[in-house]
TORNU-910709 format. One record per residue: residue in three letters; z, x, y of N, C-alpha, C in turn. Coordinates in nm, 3 decimals. Example, Ala and Ser with C-alpha at 12.3 -4.5 7.8 and 13.67 -1.06 7.14 Angstrom:
TORNU-910709
+---------+---------+---------+---------+---------+---------+---------+---------+---------+---------+
| residuo |     nzz |     nxx |     nyy |    cazz |    caxx |    cayy |     czz |     cxx |     cyy |
+---------+---------+---------+---------+---------+---------+---------+---------+---------+---------+
|     ALA |   0.780 |   1.319 |  -0.569 |   0.780 |   1.230 |  -0.450 |   0.780 |   1.320 |  -0.330 |
|     SER |   0.708 |   1.285 |  -0.225 |   0.714 |   1.367 |  -0.106 |   0.787 |   1.290 |   0.003 |
+---------+---------+---------+---------+---------+---------+---------+---------+---------+---------+
***
This chain:
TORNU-910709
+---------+---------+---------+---------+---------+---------+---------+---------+---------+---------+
| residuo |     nzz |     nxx |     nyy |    cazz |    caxx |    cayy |     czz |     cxx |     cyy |
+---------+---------+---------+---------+---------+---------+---------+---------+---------+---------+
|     UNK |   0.000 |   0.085 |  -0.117 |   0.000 |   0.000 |   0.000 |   0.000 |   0.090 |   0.124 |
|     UNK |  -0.106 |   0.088 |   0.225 |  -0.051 |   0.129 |   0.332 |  -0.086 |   0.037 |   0.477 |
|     UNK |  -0.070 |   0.059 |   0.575 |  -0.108 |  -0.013 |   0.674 |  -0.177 |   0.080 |   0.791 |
|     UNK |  -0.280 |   0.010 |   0.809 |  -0.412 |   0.024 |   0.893 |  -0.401 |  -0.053 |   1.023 |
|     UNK |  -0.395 |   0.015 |   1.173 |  -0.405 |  -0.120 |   1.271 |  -0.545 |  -0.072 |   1.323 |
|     UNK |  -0.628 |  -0.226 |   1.336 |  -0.724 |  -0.291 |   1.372 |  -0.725 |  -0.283 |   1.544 |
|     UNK |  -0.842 |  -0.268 |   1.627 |  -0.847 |  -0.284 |   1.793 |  -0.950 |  -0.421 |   1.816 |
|     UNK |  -0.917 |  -0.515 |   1.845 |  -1.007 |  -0.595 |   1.939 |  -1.017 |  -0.652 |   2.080 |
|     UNK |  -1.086 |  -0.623 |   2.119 |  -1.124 |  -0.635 |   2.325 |  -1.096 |  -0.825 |   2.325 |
|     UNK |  -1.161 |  -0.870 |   2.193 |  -1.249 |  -0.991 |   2.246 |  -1.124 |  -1.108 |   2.240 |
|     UNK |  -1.002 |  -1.097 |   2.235 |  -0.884 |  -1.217 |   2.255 |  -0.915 |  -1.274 |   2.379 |
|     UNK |  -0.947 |  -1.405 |   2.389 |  -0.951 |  -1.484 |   2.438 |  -0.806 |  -1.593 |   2.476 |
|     UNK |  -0.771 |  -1.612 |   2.394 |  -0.655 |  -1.734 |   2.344 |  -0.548 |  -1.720 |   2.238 |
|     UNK |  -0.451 |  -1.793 |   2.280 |  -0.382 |  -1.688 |   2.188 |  -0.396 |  -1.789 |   2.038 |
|     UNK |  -0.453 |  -1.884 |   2.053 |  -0.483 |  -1.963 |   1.904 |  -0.564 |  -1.840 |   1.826 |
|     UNK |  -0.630 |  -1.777 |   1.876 |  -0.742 |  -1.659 |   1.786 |  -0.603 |  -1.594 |   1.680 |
|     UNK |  -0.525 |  -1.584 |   1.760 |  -0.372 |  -1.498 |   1.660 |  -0.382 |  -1.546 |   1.560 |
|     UNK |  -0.380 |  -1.690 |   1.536 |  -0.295 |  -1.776 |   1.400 |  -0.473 |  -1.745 |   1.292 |
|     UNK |  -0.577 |  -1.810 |   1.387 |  -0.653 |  -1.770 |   1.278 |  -0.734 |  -1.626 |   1.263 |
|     UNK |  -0.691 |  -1.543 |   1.288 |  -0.746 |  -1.414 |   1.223 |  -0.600 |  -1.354 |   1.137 |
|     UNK |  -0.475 |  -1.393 |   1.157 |  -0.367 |  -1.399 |   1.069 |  -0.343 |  -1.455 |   0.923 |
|     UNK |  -0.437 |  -1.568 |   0.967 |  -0.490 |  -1.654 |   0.842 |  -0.562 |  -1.610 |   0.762 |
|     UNK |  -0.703 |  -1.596 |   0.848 |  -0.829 |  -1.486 |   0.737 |  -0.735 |  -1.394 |   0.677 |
|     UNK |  -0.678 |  -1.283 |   0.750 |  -0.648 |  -1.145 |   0.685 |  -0.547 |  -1.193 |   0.544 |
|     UNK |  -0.485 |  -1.289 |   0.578 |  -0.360 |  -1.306 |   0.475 |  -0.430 |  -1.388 |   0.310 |
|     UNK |  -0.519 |  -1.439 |   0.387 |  -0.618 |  -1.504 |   0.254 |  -0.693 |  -1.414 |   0.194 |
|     UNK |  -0.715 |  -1.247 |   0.235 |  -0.822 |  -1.123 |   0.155 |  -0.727 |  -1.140 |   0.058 |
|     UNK |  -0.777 |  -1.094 |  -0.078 |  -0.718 |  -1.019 |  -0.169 |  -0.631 |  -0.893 |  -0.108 |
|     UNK |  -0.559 |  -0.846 |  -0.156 |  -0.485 |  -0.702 |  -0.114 |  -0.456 |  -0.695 |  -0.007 |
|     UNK |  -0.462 |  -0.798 |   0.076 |  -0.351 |  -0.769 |   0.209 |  -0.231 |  -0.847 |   0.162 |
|     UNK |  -0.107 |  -0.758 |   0.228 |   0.032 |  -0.804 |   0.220 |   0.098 |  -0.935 |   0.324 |
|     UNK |   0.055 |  -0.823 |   0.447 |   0.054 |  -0.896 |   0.581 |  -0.005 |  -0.872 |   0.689 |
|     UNK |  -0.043 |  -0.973 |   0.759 |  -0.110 |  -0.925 |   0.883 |  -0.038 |  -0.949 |   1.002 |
|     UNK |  -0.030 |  -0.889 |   1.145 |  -0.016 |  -0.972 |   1.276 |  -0.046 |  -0.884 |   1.381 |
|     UNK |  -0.094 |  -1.032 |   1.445 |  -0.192 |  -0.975 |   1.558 |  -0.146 |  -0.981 |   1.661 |
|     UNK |  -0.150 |  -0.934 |   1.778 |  -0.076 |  -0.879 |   1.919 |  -0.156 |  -0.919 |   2.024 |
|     UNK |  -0.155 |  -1.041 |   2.092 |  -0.269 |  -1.075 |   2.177 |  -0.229 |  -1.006 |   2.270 |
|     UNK |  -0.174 |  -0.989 |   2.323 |  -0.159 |  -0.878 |   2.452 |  -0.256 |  -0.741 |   2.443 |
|     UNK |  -0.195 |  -0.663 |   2.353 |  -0.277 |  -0.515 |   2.340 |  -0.377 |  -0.519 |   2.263 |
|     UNK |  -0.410 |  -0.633 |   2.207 |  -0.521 |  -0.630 |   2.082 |  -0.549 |  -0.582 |   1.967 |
|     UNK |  -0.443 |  -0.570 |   1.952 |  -0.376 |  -0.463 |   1.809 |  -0.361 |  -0.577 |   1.661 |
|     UNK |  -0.409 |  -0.552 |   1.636 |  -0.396 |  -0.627 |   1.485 |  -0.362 |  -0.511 |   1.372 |
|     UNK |  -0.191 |  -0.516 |   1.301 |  -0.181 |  -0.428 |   1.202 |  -0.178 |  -0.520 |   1.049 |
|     UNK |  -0.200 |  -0.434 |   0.991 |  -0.236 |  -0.473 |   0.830 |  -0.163 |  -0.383 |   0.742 |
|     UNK |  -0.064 |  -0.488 |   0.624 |  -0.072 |  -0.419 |   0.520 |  -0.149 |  -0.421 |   0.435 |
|     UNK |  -0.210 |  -0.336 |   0.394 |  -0.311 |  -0.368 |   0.242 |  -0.320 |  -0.268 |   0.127 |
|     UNK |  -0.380 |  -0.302 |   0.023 |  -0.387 |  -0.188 |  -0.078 |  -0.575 |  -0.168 |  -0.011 |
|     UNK |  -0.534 |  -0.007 |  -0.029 |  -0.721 |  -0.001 |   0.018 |  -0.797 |   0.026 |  -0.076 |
|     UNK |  -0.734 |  -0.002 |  -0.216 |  -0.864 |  -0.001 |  -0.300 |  -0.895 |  -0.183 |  -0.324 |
|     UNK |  -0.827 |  -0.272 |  -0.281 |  -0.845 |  -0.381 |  -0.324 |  -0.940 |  -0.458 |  -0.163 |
|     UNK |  -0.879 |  -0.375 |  -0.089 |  -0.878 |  -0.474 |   0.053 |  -0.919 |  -0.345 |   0.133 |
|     UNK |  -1.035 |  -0.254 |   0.156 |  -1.060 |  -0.129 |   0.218 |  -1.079 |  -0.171 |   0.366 |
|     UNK |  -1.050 |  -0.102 |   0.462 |  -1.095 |  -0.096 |   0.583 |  -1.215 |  -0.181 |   0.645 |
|     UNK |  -1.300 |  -0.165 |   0.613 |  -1.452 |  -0.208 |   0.660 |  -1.426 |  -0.367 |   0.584 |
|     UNK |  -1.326 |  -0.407 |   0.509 |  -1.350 |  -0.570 |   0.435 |  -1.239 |  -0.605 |   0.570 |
|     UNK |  -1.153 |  -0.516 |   0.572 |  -1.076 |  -0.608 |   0.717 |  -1.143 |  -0.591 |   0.849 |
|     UNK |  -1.241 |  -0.526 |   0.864 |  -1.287 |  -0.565 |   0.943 |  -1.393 |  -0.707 |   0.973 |
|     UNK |  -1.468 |  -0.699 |   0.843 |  -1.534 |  -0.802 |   0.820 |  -1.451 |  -0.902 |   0.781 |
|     UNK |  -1.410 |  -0.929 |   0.731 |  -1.266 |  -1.060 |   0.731 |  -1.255 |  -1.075 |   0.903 |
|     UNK |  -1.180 |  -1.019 |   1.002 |  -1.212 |  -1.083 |   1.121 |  -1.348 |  -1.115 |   1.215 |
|     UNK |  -1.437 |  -1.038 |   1.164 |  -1.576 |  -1.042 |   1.231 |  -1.609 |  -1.219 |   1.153 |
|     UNK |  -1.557 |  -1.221 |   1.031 |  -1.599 |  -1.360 |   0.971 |  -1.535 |  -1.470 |   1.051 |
|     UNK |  -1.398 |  -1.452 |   1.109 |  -1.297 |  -1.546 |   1.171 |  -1.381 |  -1.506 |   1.377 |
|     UNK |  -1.454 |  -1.493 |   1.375 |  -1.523 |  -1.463 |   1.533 |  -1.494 |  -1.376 |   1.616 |
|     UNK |  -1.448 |  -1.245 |   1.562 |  -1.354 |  -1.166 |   1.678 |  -1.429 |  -1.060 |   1.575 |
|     UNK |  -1.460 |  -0.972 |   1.711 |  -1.504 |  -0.775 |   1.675 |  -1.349 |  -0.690 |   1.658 |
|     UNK |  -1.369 |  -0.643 |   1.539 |  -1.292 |  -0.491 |   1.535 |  -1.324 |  -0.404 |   1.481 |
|     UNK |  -1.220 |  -0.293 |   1.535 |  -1.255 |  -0.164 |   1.470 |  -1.134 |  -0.091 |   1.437 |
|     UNK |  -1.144 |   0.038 |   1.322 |  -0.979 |   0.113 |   1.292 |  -0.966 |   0.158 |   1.465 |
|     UNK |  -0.859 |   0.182 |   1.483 |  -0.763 |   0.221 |   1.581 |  -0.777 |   0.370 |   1.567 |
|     UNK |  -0.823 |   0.435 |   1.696 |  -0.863 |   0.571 |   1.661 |  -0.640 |   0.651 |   1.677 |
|     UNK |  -0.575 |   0.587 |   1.700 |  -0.419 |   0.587 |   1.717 |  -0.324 |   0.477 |   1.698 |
+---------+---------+---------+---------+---------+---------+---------+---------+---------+---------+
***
């Protein structure tokens, strides 16, 4: 298990929280998710052979919001 935090610009509202909290928690191999509408920080637990990087990203790109790993 480790945890990965996610960056997105595009928060709008803070309803976007509950559902990209939702997507992430419905992948396989994530533990938990939560998202930070303020700084745009979305952290993740996941196993990354079940749930790798690039699927959480696409898991929120699927729920309407761009991200990317957190270069920090």
């Amino acid at each position: 298990m480790i945890n990965t935090v996610l960056r997105s610009d595009e928060f709008s509202c803070p309803s976007c929280v509950v559902k990209i909290e939702k997507a992430l928690a419905a992948t396989p191999g994530v533990t938990s998710a939560k998202v930070h509408f303020n700084t745009g920080r979305i952290e993740v637990a996941h196993d990354p052979a079940s749930a790798p990087v690039k699927t959480l990203v696409s898991v929120v790109k699927s729920a309407g919001y761009g991200a990317r790993p957190a270069a920090f």
